[in-house]
N, C-alpha and C positions, 0 to 999 in steps of 0.2 A: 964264330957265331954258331949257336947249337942250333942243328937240323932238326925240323919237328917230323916225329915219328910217323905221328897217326894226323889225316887231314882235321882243319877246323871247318867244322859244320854247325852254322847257326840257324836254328829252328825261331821260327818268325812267332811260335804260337803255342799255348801249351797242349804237350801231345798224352794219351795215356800210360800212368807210371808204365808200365812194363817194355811200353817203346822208346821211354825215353833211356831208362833202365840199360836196355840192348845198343841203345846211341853210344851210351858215357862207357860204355864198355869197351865200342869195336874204334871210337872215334874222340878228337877232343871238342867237345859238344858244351856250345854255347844257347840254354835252354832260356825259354819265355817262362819263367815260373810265375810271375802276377798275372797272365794272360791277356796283357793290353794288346789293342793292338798297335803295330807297330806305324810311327810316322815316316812319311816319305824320308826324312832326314835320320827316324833312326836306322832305314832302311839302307839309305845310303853308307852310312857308315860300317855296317852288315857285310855288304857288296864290296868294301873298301878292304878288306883283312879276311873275309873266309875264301876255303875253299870248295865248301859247297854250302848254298843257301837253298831252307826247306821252306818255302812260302806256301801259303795255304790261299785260296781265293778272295779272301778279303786284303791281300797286299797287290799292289799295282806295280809292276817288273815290268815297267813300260822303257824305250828308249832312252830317254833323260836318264834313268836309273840305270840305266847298262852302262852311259857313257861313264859314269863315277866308279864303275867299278875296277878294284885291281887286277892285274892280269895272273893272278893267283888261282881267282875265281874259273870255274873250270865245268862248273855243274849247278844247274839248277831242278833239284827235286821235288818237283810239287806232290804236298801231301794233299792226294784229291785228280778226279778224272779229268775235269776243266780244264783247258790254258788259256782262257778269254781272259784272264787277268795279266797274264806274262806276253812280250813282244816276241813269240818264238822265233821268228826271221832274224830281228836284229839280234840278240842269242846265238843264232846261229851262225850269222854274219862274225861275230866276234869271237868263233870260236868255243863259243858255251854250251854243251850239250841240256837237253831240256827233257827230263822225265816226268812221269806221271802215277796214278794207280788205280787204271782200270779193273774192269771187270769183278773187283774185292764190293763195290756198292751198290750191284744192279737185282739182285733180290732185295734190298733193303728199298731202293729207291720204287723199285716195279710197286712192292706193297703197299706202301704211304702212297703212290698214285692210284692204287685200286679204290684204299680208302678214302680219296678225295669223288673217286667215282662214285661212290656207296652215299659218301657224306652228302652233298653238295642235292641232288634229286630228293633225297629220302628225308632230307631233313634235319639232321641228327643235332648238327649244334642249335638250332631253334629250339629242339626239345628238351637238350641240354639247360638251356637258356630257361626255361617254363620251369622246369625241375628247382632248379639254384632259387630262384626268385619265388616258389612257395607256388606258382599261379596255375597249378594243373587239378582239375576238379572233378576229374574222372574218362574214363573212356568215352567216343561220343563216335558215331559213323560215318561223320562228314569233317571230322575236327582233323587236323596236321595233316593232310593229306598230300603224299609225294609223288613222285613219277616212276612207275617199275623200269628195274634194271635189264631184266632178263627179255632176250628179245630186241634191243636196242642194237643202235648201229655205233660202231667207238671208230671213229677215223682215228688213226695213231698220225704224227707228222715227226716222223724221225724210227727206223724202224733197226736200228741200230740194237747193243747188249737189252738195255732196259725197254725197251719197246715192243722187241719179242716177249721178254720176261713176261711184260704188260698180258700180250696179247693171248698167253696163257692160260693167265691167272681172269680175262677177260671171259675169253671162251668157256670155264669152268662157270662162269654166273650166266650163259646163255648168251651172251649179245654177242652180235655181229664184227667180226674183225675186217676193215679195210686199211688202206695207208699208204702215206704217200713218202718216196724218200729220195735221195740222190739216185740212187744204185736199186734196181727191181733185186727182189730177193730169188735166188735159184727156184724154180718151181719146185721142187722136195721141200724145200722150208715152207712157203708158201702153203702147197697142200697138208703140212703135218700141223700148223697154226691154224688152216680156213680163213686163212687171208687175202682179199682182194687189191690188187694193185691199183693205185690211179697216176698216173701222168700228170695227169692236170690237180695241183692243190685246189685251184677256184672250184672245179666241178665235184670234188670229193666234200667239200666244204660247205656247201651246196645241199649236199644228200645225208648231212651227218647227225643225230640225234644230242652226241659227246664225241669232243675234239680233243685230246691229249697232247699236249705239246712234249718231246722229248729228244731232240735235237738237238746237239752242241750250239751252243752261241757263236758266230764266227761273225763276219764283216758282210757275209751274202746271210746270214739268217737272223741280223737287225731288223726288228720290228715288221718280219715274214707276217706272221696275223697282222697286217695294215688295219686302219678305219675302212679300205675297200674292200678287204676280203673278209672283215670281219662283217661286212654287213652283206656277203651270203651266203653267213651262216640263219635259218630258221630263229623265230621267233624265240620256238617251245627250246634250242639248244643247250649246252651248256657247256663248258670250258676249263681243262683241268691242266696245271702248269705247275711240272716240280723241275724242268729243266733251269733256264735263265728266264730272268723277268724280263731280260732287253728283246724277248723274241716276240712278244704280244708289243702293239702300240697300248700303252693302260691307263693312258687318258680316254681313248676313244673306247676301249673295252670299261670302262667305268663309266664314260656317259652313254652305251648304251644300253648298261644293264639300268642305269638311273632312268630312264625314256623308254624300258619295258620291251625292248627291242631282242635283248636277250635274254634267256629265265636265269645264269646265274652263275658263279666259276667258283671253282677250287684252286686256290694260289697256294703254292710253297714260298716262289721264291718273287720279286719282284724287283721291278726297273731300277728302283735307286734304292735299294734296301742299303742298309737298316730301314732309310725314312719310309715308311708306309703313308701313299697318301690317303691323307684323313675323308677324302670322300668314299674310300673303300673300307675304309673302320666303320663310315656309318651306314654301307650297306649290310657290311657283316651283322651290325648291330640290328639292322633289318632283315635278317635273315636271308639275304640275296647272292650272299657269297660265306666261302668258309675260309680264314685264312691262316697260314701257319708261318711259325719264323725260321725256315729255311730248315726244314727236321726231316726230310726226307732220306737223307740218308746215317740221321745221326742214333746208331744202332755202338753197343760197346763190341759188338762183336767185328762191326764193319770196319770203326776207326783201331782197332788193333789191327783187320789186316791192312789197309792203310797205310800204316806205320812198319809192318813187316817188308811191305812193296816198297817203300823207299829205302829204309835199310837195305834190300837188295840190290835193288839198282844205286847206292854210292859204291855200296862194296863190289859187286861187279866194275861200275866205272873204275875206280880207285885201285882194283887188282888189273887192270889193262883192257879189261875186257868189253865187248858192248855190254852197254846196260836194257833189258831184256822190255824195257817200257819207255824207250826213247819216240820223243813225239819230235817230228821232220812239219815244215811249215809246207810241205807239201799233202799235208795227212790232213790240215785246217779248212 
């Protein structure tokens, strides 16, 4: 029986030519070229014959799925910073290493979060909206009038790569940087941001103008913004979310922007996307929210390195080595 040379690695999704390019090169590379995506079933089959599968977050690498796999399987490469889609324990349990590729999207993602900062107060897609539809009939004093940025207070809730990022590019527009995390930041970070610690999420939540959510999604930061905590946040607040949508409750964050409770949010990503629920289509349609399908870190320059970061870590794994973005289910 012929030995196969080089590992089989199958990509769940289509990646940019030039990374897939550098796959078929170093490896035998079974590529997503329609860019469906993939079913539990053709997933399984996947898991059943490679040696290393590259799932991207919209595939579920749950248990059931591990159990079906061959003991070939050896690596699981996620293209993308996330593992809330992948079971990393049992993964690990079965002897599967689990990599990822941080740090390549956290300028891409910090940005599109400023701009949901900017968007979401100021207006932009209401005015957008008046534009398209013919219905703007001149300048007036009192007409679209938004809420100034500069000066505001931005509670960050997750103060991890993109959060500092955030908190930057925050300071640079004048508001106030607080935030709240697992782990307090050394006081040099701290002082070089002008950023305030809180302890307590309730009481930071409490005093916030803009909430940013930026947190991994794990099993403790399930629906962290409750219907409790979300109701003390302030009336005038508002709410910007490019991390996971499972981290907001977005039934209760939808009815009480509907009941005026809250003035209004910036979504990237949301609770059961693709489906976006239609009562948030008809706030955006009313100007209450702004929403986007999950673009915050979708940059050509981001997803090449992406794709460079996985390529390393098979080839490190595959040459004996550790793989240099290996995620332990103690790190979740």
């Amino acid at each position: 029986m012929a030995i196969r040379k080089k590992p089989l690695v199958v990509v769940t999704r289509k990646l940019p030519e030039t990374v897939e390019a550098r796959m078929r090169e170093l490896f035998e590379t079974r590529l997503n070229v329609d860019d469906s995506a993939m079913s539990q079933d053709d997933l399984a089959t996947a898991v059943k014959v490679a040696d290393v599968i590259v799932p991207t977050v919209t595939d579920r690498i749950d248990a059931a799925l591990l159990s079906q796999a061959g003991p070939q399987l050896r690596l699981i490469a996620q293209f993308g910073n996330g593992v809330d889609n992948i079971d990393v324990a049992t993964a690990v349990q079965r002897g599967i290493t689990v990599t990822n590729t941080p740090g390549v999207l956290t300028e891409d993602t910090a940005d599109m979060t400023m701009a949901l900062i900017l968007a979401v107060p100021r207006r932009l897609a209401e005015g957008l909206e008046v534009l398209e539809h013919g219905e703007w009939h001149g300048w007036s004093p009192t007409w679209m009038l938004g809420k100034r940025i500069h000066g505001k207070r931005l509670g960050i809730i997750g103060m991890g790569r993109i959060g500092r990022a955030l908190a930057k590019r925050a300071s640079a527009f004048g508001m106030q940087i607080h935030y709240h995390n697992r782990r307090r930041l050394p006081e040099k970070i701290e002082q070089e941001l002008s950023a305030t610690y809180w302890e307590s999420l309730d009481q930071m939540l409490a005093r916030m103008d803009i909430v940013s959510v930026n947190c991994p999604h794990t099993p403790a930061t399930y629906h962290l913004l409750s219907a409790r905590r979300l109701k003390l946040l302030s009336k005038d607040a508002f709410i910007v979310n490019t991390a996971r949508g499972e981290i907001i409750d977005e039934v209760a964050l939808t009815r009480m922007i509907e009941a005026g409770d809250l003035a209004g949010a910036g979504l990237d990503v949301f609770e059961h996307e693709p489906a976006v629920n239609p009562r948030l289509i008809k706030l955006a349609k009313a100007g209450k929210v702004v929403l986007l399908p999950h673009m915050g870190s979708a940059t050509v320059e981001g997803r090449i390195d992406m794709g460079e970061k996985v390529i390393v870590n098979i080839k490190a794994f595959m040459d004996g080595h550790k793989p240099p973005d290996r995620v332990l289910p103690s790190m979740l």
